[in-house]
Every structure is written in structure tokens, then in C-alpha cells.
N, CA, C and O atoms as a Tripos MOL2 file, in Angstrom:
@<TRIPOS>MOLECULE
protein
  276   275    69     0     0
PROTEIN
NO_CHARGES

@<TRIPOS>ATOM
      1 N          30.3630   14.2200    0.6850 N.3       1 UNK1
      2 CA         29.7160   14.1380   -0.5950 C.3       1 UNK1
      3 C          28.4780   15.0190   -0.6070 C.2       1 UNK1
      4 O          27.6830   15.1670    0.3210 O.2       1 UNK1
      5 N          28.4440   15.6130   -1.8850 N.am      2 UNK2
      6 CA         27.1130   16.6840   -1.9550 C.3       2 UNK2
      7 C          25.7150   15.5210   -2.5870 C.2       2 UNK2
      8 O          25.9070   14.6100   -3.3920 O.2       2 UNK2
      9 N          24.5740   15.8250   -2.0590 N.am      3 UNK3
     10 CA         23.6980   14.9720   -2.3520 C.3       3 UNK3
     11 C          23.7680   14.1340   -1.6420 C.2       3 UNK3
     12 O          22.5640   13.9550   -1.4590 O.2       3 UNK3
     13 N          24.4370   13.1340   -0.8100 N.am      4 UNK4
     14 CA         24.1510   12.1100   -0.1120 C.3       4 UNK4
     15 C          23.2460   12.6110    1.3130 C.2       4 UNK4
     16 O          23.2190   13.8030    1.6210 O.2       4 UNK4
     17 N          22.6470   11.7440    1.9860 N.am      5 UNK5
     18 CA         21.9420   12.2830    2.8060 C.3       5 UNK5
     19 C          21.8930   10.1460    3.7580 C.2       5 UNK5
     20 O          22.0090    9.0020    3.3200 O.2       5 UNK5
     21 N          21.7070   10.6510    4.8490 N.am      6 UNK6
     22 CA         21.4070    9.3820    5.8450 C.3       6 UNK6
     23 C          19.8790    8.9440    5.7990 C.2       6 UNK6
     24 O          19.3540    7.8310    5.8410 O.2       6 UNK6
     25 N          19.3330   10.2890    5.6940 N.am      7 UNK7
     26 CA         17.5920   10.1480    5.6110 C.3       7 UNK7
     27 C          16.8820    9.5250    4.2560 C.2       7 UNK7
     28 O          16.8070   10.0590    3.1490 O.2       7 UNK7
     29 N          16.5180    8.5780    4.5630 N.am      8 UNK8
     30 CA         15.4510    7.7210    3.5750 C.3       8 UNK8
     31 C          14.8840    8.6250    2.6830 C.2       8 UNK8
     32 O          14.5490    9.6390    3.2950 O.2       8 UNK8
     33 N          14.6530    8.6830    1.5780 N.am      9 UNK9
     34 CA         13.5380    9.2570    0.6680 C.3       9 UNK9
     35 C          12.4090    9.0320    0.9680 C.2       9 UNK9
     36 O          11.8840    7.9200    1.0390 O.2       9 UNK9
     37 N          11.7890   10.3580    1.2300 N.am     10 UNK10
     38 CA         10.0610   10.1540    2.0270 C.3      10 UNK10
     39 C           9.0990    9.7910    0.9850 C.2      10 UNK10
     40 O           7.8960    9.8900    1.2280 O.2      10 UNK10
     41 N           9.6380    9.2600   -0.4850 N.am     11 UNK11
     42 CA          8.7250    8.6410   -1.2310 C.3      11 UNK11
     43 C           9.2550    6.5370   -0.8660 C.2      11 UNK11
     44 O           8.5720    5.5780   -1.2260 O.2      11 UNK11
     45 N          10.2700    6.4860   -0.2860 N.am     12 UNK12
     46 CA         10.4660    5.0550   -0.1460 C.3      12 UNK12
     47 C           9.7590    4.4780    0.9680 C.2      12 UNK12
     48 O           9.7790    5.2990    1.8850 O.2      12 UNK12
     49 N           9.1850    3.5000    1.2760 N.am     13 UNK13
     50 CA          8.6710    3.0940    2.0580 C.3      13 UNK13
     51 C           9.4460    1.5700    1.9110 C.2      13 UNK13
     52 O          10.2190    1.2130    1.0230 O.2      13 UNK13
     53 N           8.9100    0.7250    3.2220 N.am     14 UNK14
     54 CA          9.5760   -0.3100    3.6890 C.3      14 UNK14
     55 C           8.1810   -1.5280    3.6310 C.2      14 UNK14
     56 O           7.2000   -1.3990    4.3640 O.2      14 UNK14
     57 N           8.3330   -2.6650    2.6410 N.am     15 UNK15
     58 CA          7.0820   -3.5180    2.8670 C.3      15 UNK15
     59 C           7.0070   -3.8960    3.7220 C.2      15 UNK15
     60 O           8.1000   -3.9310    4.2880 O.2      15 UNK15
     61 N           5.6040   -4.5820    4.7140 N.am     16 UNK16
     62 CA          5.4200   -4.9230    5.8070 C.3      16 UNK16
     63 C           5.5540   -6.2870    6.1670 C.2      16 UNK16
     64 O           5.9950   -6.8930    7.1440 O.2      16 UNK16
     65 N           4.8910   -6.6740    4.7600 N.am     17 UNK17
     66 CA          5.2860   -7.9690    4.3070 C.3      17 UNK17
     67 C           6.7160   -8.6190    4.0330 C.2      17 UNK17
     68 O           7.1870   -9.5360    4.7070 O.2      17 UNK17
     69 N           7.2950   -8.0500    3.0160 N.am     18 UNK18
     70 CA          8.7590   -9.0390    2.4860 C.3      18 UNK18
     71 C           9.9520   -7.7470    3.0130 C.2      18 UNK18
     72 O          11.1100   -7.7190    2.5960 O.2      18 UNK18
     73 N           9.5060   -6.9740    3.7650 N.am     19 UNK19
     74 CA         10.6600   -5.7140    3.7830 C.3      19 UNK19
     75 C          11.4190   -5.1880    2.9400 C.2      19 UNK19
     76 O          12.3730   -4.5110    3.3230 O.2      19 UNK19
     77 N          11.1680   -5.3800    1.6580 N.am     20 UNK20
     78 CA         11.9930   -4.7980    0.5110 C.3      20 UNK20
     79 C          11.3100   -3.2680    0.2300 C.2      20 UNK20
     80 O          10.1250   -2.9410    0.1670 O.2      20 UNK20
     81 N          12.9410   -2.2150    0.0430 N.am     21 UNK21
     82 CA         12.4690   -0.8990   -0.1000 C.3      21 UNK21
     83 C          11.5140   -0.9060   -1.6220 C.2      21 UNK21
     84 O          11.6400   -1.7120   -2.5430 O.2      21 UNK21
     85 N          10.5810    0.2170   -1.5400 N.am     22 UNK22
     86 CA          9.6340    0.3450   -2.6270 C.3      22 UNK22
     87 C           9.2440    1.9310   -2.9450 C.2      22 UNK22
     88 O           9.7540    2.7490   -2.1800 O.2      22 UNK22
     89 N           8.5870    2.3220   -3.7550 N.am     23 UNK23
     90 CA          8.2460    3.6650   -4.3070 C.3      23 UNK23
     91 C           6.8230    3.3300   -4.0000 C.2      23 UNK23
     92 O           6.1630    2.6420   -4.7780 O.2      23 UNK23
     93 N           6.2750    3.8590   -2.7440 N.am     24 UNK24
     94 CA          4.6400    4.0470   -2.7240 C.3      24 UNK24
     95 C           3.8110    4.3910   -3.7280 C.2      24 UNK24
     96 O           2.6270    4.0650   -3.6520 O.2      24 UNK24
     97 N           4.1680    4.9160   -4.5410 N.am     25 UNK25
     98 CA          3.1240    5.6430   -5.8860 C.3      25 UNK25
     99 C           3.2410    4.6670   -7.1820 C.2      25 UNK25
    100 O           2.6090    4.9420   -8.2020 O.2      25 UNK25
    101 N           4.1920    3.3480   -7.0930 N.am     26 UNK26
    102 CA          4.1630    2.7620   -8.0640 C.3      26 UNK26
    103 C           3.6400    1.1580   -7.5530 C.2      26 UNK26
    104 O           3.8300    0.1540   -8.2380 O.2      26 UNK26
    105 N           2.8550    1.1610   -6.0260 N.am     27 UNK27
    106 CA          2.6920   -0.0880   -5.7650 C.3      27 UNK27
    107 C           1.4460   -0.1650   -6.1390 C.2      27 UNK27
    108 O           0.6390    0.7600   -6.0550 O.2      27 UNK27
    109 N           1.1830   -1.4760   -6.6520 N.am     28 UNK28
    110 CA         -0.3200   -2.3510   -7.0080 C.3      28 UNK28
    111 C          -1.0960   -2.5580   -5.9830 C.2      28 UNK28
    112 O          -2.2390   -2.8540   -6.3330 O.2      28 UNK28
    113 N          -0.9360   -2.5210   -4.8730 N.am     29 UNK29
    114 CA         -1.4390   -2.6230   -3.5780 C.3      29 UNK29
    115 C          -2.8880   -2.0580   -3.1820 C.2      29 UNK29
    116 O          -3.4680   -2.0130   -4.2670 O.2      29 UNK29
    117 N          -3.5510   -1.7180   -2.4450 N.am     30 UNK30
    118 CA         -4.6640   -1.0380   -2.3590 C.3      30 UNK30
    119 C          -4.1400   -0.1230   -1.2580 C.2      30 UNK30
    120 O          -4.1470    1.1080   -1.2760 O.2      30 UNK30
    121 N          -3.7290   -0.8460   -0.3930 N.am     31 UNK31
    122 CA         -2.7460   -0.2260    0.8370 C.3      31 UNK31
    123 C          -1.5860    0.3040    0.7120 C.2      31 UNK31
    124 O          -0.7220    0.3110    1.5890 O.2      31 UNK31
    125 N          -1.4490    1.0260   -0.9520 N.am     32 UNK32
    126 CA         -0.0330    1.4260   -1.1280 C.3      32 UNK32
    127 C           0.9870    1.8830    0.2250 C.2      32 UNK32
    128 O           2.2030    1.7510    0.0880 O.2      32 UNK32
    129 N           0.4750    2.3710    1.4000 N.am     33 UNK33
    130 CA          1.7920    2.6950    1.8340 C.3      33 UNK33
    131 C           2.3350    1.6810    3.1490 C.2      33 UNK33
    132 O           2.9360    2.0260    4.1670 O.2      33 UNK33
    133 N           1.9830    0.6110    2.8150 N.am     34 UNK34
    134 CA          1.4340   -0.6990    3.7880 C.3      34 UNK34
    135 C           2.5670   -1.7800    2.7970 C.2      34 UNK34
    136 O           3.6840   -2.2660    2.9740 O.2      34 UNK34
    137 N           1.8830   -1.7880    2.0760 N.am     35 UNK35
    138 CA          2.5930   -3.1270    1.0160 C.3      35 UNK35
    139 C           3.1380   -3.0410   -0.2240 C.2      35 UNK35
    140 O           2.1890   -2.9350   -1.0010 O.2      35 UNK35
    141 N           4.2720   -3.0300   -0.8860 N.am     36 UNK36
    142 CA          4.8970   -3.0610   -2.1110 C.3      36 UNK36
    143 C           3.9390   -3.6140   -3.4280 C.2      36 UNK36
    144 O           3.9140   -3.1180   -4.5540 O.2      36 UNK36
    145 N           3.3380   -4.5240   -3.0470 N.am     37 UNK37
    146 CA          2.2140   -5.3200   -4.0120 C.3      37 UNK37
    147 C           1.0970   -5.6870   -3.0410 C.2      37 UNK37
    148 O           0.8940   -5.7380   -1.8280 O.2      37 UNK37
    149 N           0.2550   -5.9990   -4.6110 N.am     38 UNK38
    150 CA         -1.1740   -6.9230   -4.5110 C.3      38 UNK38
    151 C          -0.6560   -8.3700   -3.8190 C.2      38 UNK38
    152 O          -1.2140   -8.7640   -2.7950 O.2      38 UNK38
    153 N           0.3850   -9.1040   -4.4010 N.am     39 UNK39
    154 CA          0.8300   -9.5630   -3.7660 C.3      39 UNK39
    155 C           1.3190  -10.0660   -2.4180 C.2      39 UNK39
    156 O           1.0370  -11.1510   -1.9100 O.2      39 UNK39
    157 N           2.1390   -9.0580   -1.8900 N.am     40 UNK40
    158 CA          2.4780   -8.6910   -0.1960 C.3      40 UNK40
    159 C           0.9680   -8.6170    0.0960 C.2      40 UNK40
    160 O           0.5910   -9.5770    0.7690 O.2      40 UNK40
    161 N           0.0130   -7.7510   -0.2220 N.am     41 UNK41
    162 CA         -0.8340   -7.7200    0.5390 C.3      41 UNK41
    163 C          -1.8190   -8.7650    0.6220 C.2      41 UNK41
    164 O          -2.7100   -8.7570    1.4710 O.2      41 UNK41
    165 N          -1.7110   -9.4390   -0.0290 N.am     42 UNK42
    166 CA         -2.8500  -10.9780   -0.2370 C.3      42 UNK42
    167 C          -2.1280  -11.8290    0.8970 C.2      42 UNK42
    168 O          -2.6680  -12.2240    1.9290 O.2      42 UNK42
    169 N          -0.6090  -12.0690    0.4580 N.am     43 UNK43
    170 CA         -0.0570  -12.5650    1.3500 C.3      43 UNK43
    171 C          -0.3480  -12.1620    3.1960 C.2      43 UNK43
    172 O          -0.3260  -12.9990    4.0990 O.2      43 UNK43
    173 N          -0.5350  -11.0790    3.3140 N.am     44 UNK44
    174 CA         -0.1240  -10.8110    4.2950 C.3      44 UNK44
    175 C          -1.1040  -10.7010    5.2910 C.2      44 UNK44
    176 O          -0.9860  -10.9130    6.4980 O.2      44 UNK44
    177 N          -2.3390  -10.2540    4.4840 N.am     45 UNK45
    178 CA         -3.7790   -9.9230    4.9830 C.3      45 UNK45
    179 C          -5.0410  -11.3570    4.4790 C.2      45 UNK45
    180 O          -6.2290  -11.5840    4.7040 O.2      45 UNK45
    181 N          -4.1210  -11.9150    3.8490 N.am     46 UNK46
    182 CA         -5.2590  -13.6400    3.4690 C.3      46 UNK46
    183 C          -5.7800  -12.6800    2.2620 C.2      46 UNK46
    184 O          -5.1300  -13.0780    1.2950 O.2      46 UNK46
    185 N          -6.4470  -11.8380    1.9130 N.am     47 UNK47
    186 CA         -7.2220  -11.5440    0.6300 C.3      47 UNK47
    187 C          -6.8230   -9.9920    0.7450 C.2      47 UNK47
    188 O          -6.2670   -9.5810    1.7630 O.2      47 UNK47
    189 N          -7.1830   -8.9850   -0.5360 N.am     48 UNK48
    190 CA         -7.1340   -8.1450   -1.2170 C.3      48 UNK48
    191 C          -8.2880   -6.9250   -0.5580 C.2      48 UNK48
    192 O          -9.4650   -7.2540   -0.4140 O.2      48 UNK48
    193 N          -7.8780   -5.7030   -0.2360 N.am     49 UNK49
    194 CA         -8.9030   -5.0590    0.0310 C.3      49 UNK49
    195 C          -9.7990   -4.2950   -0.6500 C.2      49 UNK49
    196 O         -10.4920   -3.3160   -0.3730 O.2      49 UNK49
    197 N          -9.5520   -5.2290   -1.9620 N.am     50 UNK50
    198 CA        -10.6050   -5.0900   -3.1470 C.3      50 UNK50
    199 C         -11.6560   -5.8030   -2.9560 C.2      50 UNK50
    200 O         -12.8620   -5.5610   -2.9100 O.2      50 UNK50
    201 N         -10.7690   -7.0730   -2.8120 N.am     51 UNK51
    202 CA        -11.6600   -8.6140   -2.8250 C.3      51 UNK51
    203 C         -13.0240   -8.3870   -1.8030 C.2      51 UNK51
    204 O         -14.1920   -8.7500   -1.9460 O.2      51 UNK51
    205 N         -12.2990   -7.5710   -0.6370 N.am     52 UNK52
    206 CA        -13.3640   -7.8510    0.5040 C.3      52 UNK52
    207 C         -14.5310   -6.5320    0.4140 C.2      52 UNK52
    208 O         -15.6660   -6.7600    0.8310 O.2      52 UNK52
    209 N         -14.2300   -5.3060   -0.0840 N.am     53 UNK53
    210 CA        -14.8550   -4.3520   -0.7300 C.3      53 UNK53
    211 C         -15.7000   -4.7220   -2.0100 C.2      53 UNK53
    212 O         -16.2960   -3.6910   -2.3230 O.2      53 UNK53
    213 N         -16.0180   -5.7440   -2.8930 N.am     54 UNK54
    214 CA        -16.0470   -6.4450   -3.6350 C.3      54 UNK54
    215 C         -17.3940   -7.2790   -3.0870 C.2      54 UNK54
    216 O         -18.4560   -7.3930   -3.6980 O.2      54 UNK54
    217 N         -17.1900   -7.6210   -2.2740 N.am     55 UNK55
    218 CA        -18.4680   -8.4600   -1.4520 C.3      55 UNK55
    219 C         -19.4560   -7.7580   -0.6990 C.2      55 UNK55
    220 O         -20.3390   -8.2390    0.0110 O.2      55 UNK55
    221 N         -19.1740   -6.4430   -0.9650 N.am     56 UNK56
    222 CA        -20.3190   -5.0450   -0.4350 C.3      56 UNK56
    223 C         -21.1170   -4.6870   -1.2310 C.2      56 UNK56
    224 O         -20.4020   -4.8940   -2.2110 O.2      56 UNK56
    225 N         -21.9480   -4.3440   -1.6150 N.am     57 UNK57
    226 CA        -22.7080   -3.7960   -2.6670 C.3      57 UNK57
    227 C         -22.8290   -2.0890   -2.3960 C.2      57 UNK57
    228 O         -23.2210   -1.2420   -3.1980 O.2      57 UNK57
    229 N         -22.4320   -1.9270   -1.2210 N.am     58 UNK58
    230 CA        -22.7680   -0.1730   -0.6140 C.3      58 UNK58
    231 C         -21.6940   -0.0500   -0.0400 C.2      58 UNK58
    232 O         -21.2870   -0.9580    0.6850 O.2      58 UNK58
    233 N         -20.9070    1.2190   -0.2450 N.am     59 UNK59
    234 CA        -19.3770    1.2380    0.7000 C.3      59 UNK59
    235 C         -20.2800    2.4620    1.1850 C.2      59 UNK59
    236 O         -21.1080    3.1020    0.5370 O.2      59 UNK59
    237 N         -19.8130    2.6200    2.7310 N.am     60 UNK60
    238 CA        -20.0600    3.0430    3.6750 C.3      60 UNK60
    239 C         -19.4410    4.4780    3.2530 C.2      60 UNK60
    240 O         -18.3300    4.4440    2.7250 O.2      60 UNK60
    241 N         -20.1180    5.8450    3.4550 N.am     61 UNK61
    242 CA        -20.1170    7.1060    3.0040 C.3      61 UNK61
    243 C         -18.4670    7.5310    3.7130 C.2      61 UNK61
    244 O         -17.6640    8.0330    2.9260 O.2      61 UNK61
    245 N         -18.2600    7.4290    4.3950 N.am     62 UNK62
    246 CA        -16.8380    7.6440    5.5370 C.3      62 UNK62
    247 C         -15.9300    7.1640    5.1120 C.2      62 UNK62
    248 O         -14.8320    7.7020    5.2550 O.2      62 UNK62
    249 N         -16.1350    5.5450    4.1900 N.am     63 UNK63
    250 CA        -15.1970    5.1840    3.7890 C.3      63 UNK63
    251 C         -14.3200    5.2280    2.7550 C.2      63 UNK63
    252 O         -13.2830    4.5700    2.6660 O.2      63 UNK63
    253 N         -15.0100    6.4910    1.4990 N.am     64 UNK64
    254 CA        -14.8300    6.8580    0.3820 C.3      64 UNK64
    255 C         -13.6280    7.7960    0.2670 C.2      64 UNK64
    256 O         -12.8430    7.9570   -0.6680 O.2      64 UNK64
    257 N         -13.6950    8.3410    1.4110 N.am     65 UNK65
    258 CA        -11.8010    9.2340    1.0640 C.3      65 UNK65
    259 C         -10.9780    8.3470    1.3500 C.2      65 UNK65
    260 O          -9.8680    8.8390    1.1480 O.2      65 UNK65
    261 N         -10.8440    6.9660    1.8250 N.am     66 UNK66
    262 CA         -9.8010    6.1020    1.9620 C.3      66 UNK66
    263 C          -9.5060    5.6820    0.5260 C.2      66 UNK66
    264 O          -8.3830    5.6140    0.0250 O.2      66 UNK66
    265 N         -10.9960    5.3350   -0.2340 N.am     67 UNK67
    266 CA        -10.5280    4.3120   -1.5820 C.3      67 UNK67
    267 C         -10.2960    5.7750   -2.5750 C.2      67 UNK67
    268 O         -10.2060    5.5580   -3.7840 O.2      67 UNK67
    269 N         -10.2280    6.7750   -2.2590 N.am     68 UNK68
    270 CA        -10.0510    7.8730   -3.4010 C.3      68 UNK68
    271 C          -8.7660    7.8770   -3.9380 C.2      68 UNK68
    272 O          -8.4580    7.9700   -5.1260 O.2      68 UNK68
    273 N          -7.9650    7.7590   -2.8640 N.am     69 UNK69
    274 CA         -6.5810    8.2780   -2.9560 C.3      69 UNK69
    275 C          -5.5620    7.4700   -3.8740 C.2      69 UNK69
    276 O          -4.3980    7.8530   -3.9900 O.2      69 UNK69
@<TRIPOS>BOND
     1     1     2 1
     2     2     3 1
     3     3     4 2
     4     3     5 am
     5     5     6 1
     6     6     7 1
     7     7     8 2
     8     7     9 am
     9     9    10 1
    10    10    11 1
    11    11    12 2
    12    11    13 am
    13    13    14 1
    14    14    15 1
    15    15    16 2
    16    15    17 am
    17    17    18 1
    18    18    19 1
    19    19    20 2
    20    19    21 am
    21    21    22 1
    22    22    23 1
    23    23    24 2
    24    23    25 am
    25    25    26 1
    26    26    27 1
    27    27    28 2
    28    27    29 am
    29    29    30 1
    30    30    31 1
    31    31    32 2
    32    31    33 am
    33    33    34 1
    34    34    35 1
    35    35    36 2
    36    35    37 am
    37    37    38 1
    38    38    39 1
    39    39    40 2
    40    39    41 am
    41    41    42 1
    42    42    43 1
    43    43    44 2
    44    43    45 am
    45    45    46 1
    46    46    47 1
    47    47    48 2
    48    47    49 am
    49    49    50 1
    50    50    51 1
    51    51    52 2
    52    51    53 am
    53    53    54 1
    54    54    55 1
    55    55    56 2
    56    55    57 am
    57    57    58 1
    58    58    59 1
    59    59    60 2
    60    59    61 am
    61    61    62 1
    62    62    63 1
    63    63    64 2
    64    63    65 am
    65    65    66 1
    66    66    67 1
    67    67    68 2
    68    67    69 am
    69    69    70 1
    70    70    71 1
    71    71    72 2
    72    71    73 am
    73    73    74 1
    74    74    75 1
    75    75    76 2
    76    75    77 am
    77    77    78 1
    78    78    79 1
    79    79    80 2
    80    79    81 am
    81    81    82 1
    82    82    83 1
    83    83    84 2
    84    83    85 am
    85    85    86 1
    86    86    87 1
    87    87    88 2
    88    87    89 am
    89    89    90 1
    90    90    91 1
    91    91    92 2
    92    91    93 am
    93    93    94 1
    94    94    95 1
    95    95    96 2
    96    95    97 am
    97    97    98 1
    98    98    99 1
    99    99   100 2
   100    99   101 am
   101   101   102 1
   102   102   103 1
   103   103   104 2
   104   103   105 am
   105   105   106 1
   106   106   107 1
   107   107   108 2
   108   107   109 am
   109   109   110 1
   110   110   111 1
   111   111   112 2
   112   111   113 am
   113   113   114 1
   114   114   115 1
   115   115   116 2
   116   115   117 am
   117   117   118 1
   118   118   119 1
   119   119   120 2
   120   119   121 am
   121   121   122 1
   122   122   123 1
   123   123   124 2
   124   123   125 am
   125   125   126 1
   126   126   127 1
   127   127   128 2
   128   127   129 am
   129   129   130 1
   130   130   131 1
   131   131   132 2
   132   131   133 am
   133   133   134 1
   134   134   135 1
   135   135   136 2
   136   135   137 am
   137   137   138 1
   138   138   139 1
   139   139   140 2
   140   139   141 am
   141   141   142 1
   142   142   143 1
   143   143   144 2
   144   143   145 am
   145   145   146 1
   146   146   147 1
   147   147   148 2
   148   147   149 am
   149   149   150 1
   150   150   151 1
   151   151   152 2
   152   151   153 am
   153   153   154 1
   154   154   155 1
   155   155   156 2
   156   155   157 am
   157   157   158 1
   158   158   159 1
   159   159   160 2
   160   159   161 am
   161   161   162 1
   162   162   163 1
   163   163   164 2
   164   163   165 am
   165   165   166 1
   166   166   167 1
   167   167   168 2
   168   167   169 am
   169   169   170 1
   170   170   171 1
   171   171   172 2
   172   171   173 am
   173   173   174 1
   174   174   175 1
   175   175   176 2
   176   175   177 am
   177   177   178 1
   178   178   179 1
   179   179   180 2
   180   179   181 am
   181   181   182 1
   182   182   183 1
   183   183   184 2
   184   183   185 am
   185   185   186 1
   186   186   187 1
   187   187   188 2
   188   187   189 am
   189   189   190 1
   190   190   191 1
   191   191   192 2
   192   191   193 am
   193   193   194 1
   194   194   195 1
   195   195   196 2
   196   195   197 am
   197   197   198 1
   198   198   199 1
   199   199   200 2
   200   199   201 am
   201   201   202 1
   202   202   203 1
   203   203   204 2
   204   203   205 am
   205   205   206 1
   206   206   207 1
   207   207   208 2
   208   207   209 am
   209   209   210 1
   210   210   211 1
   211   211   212 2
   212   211   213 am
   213   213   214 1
   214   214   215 1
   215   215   216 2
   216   215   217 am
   217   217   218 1
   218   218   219 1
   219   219   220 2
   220   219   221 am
   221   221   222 1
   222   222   223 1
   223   223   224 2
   224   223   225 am
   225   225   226 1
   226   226   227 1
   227   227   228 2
   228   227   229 am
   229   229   230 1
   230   230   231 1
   231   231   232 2
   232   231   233 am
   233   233   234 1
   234   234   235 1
   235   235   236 2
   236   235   237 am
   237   237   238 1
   238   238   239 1
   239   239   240 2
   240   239   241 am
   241   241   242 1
   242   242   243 1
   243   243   244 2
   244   243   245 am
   245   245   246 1
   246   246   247 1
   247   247   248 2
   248   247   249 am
   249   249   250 1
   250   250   251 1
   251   251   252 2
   252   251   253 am
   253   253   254 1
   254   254   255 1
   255   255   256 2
   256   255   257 am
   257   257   258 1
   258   258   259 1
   259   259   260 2
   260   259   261 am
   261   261   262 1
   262   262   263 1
   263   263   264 2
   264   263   265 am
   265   265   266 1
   266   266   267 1
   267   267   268 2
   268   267   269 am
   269   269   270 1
   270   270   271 1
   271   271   272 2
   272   271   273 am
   273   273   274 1
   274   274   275 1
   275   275   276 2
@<TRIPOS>SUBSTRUCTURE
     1 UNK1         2 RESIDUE 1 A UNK
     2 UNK2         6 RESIDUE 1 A UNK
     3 UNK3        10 RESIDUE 1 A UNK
     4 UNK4        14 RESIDUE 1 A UNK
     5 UNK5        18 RESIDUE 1 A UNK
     6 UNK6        22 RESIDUE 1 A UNK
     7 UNK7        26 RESIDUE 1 A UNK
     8 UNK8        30 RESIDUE 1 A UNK
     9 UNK9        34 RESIDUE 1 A UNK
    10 UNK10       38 RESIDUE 1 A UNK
    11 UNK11       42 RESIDUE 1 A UNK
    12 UNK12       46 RESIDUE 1 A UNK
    13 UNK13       50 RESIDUE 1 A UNK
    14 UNK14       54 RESIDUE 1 A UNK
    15 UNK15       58 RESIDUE 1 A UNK
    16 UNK16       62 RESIDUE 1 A UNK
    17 UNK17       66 RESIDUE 1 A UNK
    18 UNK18       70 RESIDUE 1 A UNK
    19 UNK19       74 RESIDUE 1 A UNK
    20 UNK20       78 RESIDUE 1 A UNK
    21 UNK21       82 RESIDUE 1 A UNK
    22 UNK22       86 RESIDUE 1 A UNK
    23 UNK23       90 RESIDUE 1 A UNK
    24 UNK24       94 RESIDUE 1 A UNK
    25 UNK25       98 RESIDUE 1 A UNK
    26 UNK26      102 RESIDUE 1 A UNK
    27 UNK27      106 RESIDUE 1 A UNK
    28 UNK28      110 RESIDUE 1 A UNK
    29 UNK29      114 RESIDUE 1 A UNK
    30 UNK30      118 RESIDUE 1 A UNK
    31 UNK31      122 RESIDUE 1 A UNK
    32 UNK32      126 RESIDUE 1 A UNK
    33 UNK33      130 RESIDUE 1 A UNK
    34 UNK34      134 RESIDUE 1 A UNK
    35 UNK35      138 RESIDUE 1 A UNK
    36 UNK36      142 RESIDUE 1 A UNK
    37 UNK37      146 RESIDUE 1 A UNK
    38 UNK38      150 RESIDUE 1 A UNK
    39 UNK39      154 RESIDUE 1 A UNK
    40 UNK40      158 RESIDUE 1 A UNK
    41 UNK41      162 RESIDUE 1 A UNK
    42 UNK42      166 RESIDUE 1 A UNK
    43 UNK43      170 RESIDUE 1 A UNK
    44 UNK44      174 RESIDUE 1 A UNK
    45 UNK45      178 RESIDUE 1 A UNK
    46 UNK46      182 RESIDUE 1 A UNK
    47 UNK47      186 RESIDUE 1 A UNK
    48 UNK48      190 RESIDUE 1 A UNK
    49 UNK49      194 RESIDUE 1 A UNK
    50 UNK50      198 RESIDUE 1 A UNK
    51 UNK51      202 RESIDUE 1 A UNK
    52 UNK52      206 RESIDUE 1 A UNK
    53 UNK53      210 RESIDUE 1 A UNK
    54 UNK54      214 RESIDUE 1 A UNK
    55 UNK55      218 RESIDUE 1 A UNK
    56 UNK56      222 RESIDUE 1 A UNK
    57 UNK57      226 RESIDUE 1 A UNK
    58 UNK58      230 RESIDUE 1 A UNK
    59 UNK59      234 RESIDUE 1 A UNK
    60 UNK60      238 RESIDUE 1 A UNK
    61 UNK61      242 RESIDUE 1 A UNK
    62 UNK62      246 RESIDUE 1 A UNK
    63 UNK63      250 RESIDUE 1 A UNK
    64 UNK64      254 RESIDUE 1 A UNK
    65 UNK65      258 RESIDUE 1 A UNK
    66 UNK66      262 RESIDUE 1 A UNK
    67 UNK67      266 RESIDUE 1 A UNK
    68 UNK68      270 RESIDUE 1 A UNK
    69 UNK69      274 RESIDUE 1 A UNK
């Protein structure tokens, strides 16, 4: 068959949490390429890495190309 391929789509990723395949660029997550959802990731990590960014008043200069993306 033309088009079929064995290799995963390098936009699918695998949750860490519930293992269901997902599209990284459409997850709610903060950790898009970690967790399918806000969800998975609350679940998985106890709270949101909003929530805990959230309780900072100053994010650390180094840490700003992580939350850019």
C-alpha cells in the first residue's frame, strides 16, 4: 500500500498518564508533549504546572523559554 508507513506520526505522541494516542499541538496540558490533557496532567503530577507557577510571583529568567512554547 502507498502511504502506509509502520512509523508513528512524529506529531502523535503517547500519554504518560492514560496511554491514549494524541496530537501534541492540540493538548490542554502545559506539558503538551508529556500529557494529552490538563487533566492527565493533574492526575498524574497531583496539580497543574500552572497551578504551581501560579504560587510564584517572579518566574525565574531561565525558566521563560520553557513557558513560551
Amino acid at each position: 500500500m502507498q502511504g502506509s508507513s509502520s512509523r508513528p506520526s512524529p506529531t502523535l505522541r503517547v500519554c504518560s498518564h492514560c496511554g491514549a494516542p494524541y496530537r501534541w499541538e492540540r493538548s490542554s496540558a502545559d506539558l503538551r508533549l508529556t500529557f494529552c490533557s490538563w487533566s492527565c496532567e493533574r492526575h498524574s503530577l497531583g496539580t497543574t504546572l500552572e497551578a504551581l507557577l501560579g504560587a510564584w510571583s517572579h518566574v525565574p529568567a531561565g525558566w521563560r523559554y520553557l513557558l513560551s512554547a
